[in-house]
Backbone as ProteinMPNN parsed JSONL, in Angstrom:
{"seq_chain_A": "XXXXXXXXXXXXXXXXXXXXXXXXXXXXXXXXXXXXXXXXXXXXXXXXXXXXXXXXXXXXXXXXXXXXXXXXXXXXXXXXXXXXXXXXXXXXXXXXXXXXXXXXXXXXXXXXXXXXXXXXXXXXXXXXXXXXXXXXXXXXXXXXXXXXXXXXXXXXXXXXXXXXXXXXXXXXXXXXXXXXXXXXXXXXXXXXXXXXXXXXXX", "coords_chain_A": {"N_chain_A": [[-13.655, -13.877, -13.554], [-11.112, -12.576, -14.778], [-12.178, -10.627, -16.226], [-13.778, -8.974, -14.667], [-11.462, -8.044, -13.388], [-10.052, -6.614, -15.136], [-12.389, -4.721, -15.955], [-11.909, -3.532, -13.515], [-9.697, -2.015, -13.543], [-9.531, -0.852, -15.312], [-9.217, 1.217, -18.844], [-6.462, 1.902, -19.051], [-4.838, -0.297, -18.638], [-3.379, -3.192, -19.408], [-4.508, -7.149, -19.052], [-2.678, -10.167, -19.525], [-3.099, -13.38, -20.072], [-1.524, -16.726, -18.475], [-0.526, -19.485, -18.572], [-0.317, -20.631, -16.332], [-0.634, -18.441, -14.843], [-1.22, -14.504, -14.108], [-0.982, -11.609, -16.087], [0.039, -8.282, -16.033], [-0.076, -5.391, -17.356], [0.976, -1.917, -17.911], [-0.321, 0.453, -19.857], [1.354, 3.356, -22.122], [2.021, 6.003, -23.598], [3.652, 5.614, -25.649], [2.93, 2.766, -26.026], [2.728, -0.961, -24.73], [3.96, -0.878, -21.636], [6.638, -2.364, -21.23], [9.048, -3.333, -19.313], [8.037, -2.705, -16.733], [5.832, -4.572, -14.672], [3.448, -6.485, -13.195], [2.539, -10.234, -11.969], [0.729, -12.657, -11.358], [1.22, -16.209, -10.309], [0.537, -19.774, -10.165], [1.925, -21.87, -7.991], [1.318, -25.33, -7.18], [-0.404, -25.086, -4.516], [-0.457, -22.521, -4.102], [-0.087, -18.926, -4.696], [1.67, -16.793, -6.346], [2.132, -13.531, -6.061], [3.778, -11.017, -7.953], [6.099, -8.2, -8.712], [7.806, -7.446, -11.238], [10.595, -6.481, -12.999], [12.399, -4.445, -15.655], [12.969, -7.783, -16.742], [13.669, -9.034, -14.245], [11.763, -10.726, -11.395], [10.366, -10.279, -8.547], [9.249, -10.93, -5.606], [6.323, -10.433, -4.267], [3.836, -11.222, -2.398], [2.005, -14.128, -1.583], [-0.717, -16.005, -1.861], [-3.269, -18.284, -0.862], [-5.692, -18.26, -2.331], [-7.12, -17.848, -5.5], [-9.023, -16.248, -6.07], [-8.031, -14.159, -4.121], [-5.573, -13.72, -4.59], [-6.044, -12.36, -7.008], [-6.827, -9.806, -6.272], [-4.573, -8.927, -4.785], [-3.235, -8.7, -7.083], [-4.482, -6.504, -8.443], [-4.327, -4.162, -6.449], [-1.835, -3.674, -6.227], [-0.766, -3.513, -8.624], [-2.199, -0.565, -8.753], [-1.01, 0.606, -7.032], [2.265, 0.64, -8.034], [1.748, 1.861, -10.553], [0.073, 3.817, -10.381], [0.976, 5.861, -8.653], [0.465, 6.942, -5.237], [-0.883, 10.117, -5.014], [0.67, 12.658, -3.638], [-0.074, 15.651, -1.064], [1.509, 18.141, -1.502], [1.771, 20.671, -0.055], [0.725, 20.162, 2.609], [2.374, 18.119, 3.353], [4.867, 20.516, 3.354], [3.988, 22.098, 5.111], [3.959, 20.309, 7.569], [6.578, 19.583, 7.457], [7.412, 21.995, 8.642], [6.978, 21.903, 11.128], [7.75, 21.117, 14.963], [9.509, 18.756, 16.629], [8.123, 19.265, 19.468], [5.664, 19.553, 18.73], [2.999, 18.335, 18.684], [0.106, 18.645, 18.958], [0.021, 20.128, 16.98], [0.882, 18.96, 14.598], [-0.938, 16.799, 14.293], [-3.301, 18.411, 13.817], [-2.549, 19.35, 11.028], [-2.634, 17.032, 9.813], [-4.823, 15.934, 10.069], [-6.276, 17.402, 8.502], [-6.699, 16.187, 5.947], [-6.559, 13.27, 6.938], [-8.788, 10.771, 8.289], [-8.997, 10.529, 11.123], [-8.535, 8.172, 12.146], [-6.388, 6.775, 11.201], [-3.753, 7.498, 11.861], [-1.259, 7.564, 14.354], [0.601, 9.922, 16.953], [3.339, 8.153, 19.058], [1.477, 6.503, 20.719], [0.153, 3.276, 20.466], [-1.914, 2.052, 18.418], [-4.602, 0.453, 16.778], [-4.713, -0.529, 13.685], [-3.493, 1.409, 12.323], [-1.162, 4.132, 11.361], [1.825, 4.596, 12.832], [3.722, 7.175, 14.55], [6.943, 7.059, 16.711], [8.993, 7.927, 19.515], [12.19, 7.248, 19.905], [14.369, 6.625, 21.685], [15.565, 9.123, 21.585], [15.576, 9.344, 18.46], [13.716, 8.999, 15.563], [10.557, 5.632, 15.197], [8.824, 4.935, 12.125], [5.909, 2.31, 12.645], [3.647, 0.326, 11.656], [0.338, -0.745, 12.917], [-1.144, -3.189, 13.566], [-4.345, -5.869, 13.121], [-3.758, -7.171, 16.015], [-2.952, -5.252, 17.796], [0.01, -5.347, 16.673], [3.193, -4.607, 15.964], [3.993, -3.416, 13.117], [7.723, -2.839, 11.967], [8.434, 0.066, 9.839], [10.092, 2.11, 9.065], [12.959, 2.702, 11.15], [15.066, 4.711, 13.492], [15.284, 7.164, 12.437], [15.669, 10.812, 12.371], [13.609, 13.412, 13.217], [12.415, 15.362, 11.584], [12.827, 13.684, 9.012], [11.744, 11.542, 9.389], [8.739, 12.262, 9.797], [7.912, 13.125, 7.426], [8.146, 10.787, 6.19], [5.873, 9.26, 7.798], [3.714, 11.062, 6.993], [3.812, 10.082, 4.202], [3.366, 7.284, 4.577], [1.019, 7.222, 5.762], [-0.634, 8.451, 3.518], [-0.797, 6.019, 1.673], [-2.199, 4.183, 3.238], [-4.402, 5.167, 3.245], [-4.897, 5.624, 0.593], [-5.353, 2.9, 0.093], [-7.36, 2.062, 1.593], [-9.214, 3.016, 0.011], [-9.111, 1.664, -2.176], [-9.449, -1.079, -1.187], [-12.511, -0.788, -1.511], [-13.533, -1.033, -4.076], [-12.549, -3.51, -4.712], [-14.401, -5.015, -3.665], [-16.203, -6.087, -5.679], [-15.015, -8.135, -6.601], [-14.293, -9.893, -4.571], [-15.405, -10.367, -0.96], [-13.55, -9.536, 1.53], [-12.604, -10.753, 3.89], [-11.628, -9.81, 7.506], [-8.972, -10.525, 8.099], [-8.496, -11.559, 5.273], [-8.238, -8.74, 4.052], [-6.469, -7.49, 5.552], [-4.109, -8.907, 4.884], [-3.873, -8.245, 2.308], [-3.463, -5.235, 2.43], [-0.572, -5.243, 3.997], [0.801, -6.529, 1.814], [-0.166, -4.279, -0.334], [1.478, -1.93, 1.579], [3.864, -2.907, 1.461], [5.37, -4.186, 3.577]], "CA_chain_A": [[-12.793, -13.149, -12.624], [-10.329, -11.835, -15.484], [-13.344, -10.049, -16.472], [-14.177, -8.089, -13.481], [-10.065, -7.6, -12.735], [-10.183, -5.537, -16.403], [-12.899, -3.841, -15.63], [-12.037, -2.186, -12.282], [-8.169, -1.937, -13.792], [-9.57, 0.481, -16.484], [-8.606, 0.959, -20.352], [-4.9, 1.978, -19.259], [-4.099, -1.726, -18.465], [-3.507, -4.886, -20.297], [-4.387, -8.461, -18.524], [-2.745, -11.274, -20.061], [-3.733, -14.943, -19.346], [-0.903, -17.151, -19.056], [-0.789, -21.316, -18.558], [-0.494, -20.68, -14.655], [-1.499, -17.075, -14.077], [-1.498, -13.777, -15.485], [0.28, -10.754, -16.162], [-1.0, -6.793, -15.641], [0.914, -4.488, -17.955], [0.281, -0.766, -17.944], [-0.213, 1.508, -21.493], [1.694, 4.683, -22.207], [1.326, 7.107, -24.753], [4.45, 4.548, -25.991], [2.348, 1.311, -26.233], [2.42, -1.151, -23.657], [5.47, -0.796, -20.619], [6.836, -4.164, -20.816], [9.585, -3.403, -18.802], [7.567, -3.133, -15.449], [4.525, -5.409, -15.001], [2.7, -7.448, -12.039], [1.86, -11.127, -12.498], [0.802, -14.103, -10.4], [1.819, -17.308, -10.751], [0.6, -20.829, -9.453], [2.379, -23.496, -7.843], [0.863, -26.161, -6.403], [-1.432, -24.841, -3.381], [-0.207, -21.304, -3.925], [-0.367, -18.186, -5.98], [2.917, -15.773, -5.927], [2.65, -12.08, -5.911], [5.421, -10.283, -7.957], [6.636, -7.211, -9.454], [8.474, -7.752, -12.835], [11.051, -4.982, -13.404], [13.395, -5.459, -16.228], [12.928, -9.398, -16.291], [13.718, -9.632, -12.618], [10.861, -11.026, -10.809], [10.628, -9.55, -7.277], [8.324, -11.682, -4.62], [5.928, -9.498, -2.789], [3.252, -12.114, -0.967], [1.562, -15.417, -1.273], [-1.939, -16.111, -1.766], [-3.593, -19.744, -1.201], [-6.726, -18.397, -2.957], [-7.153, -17.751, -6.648], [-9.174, -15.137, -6.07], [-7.452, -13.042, -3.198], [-4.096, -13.013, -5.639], [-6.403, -11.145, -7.901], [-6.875, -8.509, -5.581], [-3.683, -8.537, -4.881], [-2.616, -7.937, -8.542], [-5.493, -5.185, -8.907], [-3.75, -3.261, -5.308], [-0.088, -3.419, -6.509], [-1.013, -2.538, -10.032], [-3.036, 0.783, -8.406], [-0.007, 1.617, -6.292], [3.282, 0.698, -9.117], [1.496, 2.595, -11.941], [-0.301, 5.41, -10.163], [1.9, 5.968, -7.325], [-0.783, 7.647, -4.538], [-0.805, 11.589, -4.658], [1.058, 13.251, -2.027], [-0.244, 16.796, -0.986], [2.744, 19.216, -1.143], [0.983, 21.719, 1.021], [0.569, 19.47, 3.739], [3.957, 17.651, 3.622], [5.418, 21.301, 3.884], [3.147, 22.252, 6.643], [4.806, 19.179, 8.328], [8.021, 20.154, 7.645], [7.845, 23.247, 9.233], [6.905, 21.38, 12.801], [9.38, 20.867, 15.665], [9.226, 17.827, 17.424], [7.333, 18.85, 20.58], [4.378, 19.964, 17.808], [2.132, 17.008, 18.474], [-1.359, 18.802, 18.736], [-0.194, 20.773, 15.566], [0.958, 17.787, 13.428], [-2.393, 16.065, 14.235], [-4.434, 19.281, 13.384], [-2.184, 19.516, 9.923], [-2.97, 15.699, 8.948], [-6.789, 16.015, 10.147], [-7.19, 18.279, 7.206], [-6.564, 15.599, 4.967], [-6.927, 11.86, 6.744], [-9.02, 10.357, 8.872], [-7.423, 10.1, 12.539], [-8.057, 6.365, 12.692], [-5.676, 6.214, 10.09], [-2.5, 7.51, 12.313], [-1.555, 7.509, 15.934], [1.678, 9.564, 17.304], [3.138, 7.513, 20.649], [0.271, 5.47, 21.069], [-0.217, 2.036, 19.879], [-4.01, 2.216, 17.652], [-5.299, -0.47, 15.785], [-4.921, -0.341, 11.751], [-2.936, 3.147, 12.02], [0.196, 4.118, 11.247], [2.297, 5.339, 14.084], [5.154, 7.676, 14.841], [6.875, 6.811, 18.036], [9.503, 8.728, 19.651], [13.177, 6.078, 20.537], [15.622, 7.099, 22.272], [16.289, 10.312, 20.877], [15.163, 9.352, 16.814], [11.989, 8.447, 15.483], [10.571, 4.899, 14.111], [7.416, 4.628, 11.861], [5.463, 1.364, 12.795], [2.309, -0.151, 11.268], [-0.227, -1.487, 14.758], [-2.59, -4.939, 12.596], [-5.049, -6.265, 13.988], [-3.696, -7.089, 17.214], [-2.012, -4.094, 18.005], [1.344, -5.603, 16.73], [4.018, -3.936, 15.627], [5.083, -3.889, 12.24], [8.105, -1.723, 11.347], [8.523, 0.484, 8.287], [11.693, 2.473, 9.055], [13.592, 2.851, 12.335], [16.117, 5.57, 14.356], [15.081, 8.302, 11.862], [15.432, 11.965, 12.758], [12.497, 14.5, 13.176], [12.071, 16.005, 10.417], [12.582, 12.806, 7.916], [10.484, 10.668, 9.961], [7.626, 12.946, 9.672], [7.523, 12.91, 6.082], [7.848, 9.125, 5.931], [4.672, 9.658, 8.391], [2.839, 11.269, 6.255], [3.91, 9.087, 3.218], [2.87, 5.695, 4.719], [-0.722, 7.478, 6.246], [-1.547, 8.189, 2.554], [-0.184, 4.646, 1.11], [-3.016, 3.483, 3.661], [-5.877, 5.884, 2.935], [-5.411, 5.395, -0.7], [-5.842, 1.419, 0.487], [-9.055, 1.7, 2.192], [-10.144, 3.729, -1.125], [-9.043, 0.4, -3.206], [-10.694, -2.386, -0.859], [-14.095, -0.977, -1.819], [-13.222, -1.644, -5.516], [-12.022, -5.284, -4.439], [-15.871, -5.698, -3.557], [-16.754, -6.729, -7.155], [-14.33, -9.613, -7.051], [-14.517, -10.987, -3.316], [-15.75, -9.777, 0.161], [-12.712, -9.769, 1.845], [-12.408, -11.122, 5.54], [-10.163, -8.454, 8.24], [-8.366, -11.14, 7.991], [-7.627, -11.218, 3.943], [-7.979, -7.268, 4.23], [-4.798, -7.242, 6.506], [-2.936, -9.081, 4.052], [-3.932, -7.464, 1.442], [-2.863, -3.943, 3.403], [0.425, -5.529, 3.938], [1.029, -6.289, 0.036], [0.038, -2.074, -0.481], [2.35, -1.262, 2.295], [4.972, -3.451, 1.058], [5.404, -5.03, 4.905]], "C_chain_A": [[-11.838, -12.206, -13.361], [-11.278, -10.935, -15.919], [-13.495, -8.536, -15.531], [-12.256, -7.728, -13.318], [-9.86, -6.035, -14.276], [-11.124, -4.659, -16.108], [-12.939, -3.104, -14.441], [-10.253, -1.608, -12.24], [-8.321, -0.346, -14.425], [-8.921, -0.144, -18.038], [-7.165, 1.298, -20.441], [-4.051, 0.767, -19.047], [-4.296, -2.73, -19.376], [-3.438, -6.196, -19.981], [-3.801, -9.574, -19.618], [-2.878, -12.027, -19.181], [-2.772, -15.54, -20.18], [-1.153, -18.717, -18.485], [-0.651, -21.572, -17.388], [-0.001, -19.424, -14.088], [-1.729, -16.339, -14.498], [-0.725, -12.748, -15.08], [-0.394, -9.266, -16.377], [0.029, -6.085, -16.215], [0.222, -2.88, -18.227], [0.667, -0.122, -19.527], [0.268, 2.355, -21.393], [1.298, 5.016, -23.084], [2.133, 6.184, -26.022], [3.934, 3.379, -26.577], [2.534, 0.852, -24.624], [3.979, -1.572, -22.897], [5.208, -2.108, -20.25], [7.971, -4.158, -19.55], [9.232, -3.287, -17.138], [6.276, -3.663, -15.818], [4.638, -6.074, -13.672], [2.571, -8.783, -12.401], [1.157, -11.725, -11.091], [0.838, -15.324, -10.73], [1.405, -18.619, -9.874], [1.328, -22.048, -9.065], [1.674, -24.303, -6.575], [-1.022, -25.524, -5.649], [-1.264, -23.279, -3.568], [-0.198, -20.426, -5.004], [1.17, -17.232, -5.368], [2.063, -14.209, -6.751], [3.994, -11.285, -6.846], [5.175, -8.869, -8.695], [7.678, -7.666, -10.097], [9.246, -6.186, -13.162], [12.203, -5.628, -14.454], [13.616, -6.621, -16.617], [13.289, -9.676, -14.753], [12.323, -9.837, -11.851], [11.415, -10.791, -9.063], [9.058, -10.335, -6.477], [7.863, -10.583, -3.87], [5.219, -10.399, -1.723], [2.925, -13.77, -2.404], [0.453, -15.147, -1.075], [-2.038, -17.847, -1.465], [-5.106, -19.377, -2.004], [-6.383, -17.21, -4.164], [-7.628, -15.848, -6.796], [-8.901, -13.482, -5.489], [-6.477, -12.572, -3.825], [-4.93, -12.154, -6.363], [-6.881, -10.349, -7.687], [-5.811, -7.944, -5.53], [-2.997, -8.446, -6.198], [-3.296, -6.729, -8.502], [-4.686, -4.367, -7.789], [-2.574, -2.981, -5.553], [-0.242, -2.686, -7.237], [-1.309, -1.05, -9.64], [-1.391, 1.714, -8.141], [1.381, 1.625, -7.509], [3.205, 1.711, -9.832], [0.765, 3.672, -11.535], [-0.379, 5.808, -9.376], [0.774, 7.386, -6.914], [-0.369, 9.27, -4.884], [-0.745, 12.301, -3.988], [0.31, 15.258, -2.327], [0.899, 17.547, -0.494], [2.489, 20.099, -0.102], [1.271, 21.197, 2.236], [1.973, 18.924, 4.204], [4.946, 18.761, 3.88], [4.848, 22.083, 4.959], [3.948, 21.036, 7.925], [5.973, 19.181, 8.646], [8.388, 21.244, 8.428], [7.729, 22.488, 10.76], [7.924, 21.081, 13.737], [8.671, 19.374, 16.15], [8.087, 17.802, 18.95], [5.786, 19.564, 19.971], [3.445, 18.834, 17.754], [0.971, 17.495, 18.235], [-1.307, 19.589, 17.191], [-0.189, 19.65, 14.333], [-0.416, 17.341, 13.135], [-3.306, 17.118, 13.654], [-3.706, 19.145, 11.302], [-2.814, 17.852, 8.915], [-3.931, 15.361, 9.044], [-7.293, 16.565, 9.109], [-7.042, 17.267, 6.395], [-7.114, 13.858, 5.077], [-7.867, 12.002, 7.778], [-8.505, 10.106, 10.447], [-7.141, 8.786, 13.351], [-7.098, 6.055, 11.77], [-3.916, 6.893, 10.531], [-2.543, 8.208, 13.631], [0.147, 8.182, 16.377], [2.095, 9.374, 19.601], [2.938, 6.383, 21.119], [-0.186, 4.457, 20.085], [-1.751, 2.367, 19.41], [-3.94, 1.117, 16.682], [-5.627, -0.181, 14.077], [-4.646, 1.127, 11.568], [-1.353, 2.838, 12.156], [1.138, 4.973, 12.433], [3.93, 5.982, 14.196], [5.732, 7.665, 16.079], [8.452, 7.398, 17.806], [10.925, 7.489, 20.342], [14.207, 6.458, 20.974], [16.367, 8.172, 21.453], [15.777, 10.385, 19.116], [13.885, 9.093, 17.1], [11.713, 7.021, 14.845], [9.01, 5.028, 13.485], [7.286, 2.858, 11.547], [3.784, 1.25, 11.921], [1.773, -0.87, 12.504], [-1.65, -2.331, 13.46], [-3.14, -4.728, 13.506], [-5.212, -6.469, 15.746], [-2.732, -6.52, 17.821], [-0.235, -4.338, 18.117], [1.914, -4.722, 15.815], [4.672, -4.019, 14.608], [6.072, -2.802, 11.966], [8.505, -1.814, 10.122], [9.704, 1.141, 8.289], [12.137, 2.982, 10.819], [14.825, 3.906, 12.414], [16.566, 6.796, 12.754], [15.186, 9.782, 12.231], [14.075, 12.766, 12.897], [11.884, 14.271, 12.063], [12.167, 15.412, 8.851], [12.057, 12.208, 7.715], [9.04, 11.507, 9.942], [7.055, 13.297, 8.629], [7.269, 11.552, 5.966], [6.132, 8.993, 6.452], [4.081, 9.477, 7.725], [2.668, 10.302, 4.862], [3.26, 7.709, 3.407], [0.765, 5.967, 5.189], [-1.087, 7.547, 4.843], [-1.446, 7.084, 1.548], [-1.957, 4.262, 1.829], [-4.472, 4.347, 3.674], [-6.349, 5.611, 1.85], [-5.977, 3.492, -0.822], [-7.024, 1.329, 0.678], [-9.798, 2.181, 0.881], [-10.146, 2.479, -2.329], [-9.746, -0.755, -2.662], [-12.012, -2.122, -1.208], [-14.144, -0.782, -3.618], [-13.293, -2.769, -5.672], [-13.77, -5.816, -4.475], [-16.576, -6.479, -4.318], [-15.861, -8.172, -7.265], [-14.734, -10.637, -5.451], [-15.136, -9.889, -2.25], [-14.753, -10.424, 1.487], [-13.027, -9.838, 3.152], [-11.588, -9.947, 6.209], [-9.254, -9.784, 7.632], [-7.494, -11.189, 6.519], [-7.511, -9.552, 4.063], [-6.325, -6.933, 4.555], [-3.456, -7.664, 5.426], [-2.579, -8.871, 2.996], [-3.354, -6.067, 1.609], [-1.53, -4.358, 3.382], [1.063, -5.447, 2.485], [0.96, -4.584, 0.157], [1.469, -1.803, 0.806], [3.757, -1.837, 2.282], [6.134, -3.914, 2.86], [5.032, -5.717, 5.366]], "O_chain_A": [[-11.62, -11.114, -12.836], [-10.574, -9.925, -15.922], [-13.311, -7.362, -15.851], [-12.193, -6.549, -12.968], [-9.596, -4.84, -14.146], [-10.646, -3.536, -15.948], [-13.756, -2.208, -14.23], [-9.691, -1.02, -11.316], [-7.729, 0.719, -14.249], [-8.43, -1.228, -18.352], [-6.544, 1.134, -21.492], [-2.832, 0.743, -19.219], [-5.328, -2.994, -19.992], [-2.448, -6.764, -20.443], [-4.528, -9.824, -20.579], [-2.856, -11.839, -17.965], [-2.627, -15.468, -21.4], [-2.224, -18.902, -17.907], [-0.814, -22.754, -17.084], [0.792, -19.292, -13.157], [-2.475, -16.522, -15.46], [0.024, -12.743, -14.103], [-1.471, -9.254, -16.972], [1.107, -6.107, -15.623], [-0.91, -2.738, -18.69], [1.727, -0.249, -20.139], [-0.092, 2.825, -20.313], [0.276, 4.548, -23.584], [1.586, 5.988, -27.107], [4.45, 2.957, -27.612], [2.534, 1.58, -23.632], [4.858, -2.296, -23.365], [4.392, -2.742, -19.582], [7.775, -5.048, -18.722], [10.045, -3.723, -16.323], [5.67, -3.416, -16.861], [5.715, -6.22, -13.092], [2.413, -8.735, -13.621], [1.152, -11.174, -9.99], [0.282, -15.489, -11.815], [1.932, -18.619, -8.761], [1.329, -23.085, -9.728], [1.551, -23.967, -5.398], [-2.177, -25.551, -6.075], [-2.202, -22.692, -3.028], [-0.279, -20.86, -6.153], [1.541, -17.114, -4.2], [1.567, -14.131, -7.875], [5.076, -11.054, -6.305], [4.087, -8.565, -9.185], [8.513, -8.324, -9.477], [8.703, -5.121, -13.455], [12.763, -6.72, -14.352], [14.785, -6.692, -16.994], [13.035, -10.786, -14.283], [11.731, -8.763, -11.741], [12.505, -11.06, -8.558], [7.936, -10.151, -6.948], [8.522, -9.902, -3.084], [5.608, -10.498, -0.559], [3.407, -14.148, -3.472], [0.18, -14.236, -0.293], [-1.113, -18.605, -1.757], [-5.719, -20.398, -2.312], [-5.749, -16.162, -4.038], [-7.095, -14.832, -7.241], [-9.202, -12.357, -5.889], [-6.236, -11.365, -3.854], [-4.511, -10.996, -6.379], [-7.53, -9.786, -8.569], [-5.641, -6.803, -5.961], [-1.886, -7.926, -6.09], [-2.551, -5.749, -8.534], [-4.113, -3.51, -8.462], [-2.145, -1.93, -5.074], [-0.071, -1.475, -7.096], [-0.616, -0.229, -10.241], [-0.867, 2.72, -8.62], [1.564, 2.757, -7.956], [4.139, 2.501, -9.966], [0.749, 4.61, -12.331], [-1.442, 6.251, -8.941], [0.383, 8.325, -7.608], [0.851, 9.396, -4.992], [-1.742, 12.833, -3.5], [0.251, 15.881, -3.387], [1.228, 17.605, 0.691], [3.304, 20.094, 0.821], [2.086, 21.781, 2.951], [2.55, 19.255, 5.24], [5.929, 18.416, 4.535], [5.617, 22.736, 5.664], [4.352, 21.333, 9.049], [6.47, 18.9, 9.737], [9.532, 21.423, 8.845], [8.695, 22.69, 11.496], [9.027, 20.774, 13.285], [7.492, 19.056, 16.0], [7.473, 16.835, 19.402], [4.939, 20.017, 20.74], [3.14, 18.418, 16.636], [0.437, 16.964, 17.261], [-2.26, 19.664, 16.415], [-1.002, 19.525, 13.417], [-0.978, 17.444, 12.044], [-4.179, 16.658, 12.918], [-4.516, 18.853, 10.423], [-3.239, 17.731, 7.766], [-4.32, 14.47, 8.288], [-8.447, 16.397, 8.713], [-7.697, 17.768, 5.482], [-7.689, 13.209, 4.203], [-7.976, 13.113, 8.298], [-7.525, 9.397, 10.679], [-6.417, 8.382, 14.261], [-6.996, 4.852, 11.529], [-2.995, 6.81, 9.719], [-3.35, 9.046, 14.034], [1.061, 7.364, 16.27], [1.671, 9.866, 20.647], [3.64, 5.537, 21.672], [-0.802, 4.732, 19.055], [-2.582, 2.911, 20.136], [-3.069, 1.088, 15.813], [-6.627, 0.286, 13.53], [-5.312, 1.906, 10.887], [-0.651, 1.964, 12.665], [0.816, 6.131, 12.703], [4.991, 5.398, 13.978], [5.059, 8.339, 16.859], [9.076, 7.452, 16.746], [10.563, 6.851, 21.33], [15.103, 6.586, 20.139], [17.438, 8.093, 20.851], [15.637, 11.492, 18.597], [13.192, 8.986, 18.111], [12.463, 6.821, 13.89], [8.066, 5.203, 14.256], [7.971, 2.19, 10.772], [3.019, 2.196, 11.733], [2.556, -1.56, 13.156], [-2.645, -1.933, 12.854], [-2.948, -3.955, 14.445], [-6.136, -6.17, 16.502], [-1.773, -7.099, 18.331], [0.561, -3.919, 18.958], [1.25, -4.129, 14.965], [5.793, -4.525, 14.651], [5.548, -1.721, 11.7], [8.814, -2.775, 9.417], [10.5, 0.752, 7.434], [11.352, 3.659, 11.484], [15.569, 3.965, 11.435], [17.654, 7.09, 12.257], [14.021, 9.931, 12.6], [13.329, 12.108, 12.171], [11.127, 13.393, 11.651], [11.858, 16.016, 7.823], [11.624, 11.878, 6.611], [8.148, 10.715, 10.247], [5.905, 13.737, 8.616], [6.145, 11.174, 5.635], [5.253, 8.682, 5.648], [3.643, 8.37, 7.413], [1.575, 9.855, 4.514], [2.701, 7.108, 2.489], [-0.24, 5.278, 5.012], [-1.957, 6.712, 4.595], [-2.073, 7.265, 0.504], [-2.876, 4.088, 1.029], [-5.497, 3.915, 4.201], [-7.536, 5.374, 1.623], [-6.773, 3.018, -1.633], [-7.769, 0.594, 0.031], [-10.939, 1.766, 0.679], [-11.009, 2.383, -3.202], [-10.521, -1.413, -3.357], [-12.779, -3.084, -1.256], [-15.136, -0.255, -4.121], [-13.952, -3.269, -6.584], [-14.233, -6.745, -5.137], [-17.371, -7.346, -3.955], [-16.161, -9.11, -8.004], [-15.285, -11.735, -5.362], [-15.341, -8.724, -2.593], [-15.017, -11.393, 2.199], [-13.757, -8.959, 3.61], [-10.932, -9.188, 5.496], [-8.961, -9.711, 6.438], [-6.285, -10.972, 6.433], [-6.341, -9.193, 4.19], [-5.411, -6.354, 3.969], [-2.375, -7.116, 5.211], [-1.464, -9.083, 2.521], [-2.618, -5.771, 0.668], [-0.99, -3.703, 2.491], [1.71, -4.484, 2.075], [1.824, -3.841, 0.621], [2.505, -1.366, 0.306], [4.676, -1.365, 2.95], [7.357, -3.868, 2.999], [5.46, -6.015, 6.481]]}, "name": "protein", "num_of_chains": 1, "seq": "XXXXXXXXXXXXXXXXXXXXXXXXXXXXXXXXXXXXXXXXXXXXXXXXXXXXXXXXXXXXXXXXXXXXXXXXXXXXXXXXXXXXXXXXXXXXXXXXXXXXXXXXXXXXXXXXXXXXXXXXXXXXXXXXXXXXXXXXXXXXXXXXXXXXXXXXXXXXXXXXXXXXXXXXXXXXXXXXXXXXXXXXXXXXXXXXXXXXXXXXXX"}
């Protein structure tokens, strides 16, 4: 399994194996950046999730299987160390929009995602959504069963519409990492989702 986690990490990472879990450190031109790093860690029935900044250990999730934490190391690692690639173009195309620009927004973020991959309004299944609250904006995540997770609330226009766009390509560059994961497990919706959560840090 450490095996396969190195090889879909690449030669810019460094797995150690420690006496109950392991530890994902990225290379610079420097050597290797000790000061941020991923691990996971077992106790008992469980595997922890963290980000390592500084020595502070920072809890993201909880695994009960061995091998799902080591997805979730390989998905953090992706996003920490090679934070997704926003399109400037597009994010100022966005910016320029007013609020009652709905068929334009959607035509501006069609050039780039998928449109199961964000919904504004309207509750959609595994999309990210911009909904309109009493005057601000909040962006929500809609799981599996079209629940509601939120990501930031009673935002303005024109800040919330970047966030938007920011969390739609958090979750595009996701779907582009579960078919990586393939080599280690064949993830359930079910682990998927909570794997998605970990990336979206919700």
């Amino acid at each position: 399994m450490i095996e396969k986690l190195k090889s879909i990490l690449g030669k810019e990472y460094v797995v150690k194996e420690e006496q109950l879990g392991i530890e994902v450190y990225r290379l610079t031109n420097y050597g290797v950046n000790q000061e941020t790093y991923i691990k996971i860690k077992n106790y008992v029935n469980t595997w922890t999730l963290y980000e390592v900044q500084r020595g502070e250990s920072f809890g993201i999730c909880e695994f009960e299987d061995y091998n799902t934490a080591i997805s979730g190391v390989y998905i953090l690692s992706k996003k920490i160390f090679e934070h997704p690639k926003r399109n400037t173009l597009i994010r100022n195309e966005l910016s320029k929009c007013m609020e009652d620009d709905s068929d334009m927004i959607i035509r501006i973020l069609a050039k780039e995602f998928n449109e199961d991959l964000f919904s504004l309004n309207n509750s959609k299944r595994g999309a990210i959504l911009l909904e309109s609250v009493n005057g601000f904006y909040d962006i929500n995540y809609c799981g599996l069963n079209n629940e509601k997770i939120n990501i930031v609330s009673g935002r303005t226009f024109s800040k919330a519409v970047i966030v938007f766009y920011n969390y739609i390509r958090l979750l595009f560059e996701f779907e582009n990492l579960i078919k990586d994961i393939a080599s280690i497990i064949q993830p359930s919706e079910g682990i998927k989702e909570k794997l998605k959560h970990c990336y979206l840090g919700k």
